[in-house]
Backbone as CSV, one residue per row, in Angstrom:
resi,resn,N_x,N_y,N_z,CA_x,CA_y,CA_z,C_x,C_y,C_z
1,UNK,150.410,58.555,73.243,149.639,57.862,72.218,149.150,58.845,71.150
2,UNK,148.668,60.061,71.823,148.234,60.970,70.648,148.998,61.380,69.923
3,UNK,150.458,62.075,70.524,151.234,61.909,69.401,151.944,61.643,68.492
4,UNK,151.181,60.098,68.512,151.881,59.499,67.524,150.868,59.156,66.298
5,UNK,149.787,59.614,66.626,148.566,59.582,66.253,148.714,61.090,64.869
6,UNK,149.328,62.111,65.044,149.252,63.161,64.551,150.522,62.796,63.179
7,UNK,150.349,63.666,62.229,151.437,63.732,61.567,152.533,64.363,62.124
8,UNK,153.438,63.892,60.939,155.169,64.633,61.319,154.647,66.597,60.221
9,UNK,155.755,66.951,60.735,155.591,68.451,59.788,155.922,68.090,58.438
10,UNK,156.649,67.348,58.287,156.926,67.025,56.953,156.230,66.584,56.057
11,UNK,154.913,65.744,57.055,153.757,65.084,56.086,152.884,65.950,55.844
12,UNK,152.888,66.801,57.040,151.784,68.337,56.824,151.801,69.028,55.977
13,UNK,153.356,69.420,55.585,154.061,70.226,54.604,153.532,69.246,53.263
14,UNK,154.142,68.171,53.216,153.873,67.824,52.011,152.454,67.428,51.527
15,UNK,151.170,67.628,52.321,149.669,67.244,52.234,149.384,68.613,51.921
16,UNK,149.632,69.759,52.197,150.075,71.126,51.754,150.219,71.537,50.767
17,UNK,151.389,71.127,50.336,151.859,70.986,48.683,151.300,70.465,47.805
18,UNK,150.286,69.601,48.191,149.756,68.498,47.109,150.706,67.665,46.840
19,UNK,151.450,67.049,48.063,152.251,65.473,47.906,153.537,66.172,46.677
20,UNK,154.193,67.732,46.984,154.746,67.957,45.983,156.439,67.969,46.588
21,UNK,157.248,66.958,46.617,158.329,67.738,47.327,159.526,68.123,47.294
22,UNK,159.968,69.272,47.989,161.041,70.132,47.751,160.422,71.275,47.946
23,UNK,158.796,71.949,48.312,158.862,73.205,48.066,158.336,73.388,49.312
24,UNK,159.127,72.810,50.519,158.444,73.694,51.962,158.437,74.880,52.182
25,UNK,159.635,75.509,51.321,159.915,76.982,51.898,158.642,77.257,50.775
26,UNK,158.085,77.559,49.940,157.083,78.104,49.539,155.858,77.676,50.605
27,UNK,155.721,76.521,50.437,154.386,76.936,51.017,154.048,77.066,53.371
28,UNK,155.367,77.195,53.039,155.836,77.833,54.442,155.363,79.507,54.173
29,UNK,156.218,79.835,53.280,156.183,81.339,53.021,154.516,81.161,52.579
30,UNK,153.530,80.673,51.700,152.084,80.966,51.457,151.742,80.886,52.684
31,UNK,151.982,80.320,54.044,150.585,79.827,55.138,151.387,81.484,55.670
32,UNK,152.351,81.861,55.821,152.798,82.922,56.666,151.948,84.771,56.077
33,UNK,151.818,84.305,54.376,151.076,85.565,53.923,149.815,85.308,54.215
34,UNK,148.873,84.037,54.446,147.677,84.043,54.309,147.241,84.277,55.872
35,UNK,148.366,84.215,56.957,148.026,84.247,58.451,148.352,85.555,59.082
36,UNK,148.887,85.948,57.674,149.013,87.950,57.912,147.858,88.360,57.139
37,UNK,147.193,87.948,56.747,145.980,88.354,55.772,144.722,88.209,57.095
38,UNK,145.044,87.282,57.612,144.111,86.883,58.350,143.895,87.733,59.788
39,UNK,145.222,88.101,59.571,144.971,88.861,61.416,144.418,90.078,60.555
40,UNK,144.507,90.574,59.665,144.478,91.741,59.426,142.640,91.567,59.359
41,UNK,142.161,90.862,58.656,140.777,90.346,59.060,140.021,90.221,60.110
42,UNK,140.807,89.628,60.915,140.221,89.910,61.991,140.360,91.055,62.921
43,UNK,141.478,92.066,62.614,141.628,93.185,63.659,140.453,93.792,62.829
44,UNK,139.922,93.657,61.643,138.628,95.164,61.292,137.543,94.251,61.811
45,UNK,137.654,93.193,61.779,136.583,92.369,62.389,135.785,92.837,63.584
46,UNK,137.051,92.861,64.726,137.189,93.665,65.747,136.508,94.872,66.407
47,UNK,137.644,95.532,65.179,136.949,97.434,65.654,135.356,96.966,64.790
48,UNK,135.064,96.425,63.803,133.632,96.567,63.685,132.715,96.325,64.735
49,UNK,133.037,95.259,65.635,132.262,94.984,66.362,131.968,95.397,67.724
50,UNK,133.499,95.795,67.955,134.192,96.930,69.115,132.696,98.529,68.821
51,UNK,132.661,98.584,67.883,131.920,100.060,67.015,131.439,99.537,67.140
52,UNK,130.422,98.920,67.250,128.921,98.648,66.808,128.293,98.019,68.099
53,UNK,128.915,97.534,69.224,128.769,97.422,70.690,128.202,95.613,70.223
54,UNK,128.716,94.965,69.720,128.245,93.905,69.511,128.757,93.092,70.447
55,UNK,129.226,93.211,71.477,129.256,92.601,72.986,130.925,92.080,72.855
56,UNK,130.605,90.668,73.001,132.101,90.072,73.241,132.528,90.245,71.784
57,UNK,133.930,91.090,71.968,134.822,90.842,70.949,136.141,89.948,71.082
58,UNK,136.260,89.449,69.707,137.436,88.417,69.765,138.660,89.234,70.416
């Protein structure tokens, strides 16, 4: 039941785009730079908190 409840990738992709379509491979390629941006965020995240003894780190 739930998953039918969820979108298809295609509707994801295109709610993504702003309902734009033809450009999955772009904004395939944007979520892939912004989720390398992101680890990278969170690894200093990390050692900051790793350094600073702030208990549980992610």
């Amino acid at each position: 039941l739930l998953t039918r409840m969820a979108p298809t990738r295609s509707q994801v992709l295109l709610a993504l785009s702003e309902n734009t379509p033809g450009v999955e491979y772009i904004t395939i390629n944007t979520l892939e730079i912004l989720a390398a941006q992101m680890r990278s965020n969170i690894d200093v995240l990390q050692t900051f908190l790793h350094e600073h003894d702030f208990g549980l780190v992610l």
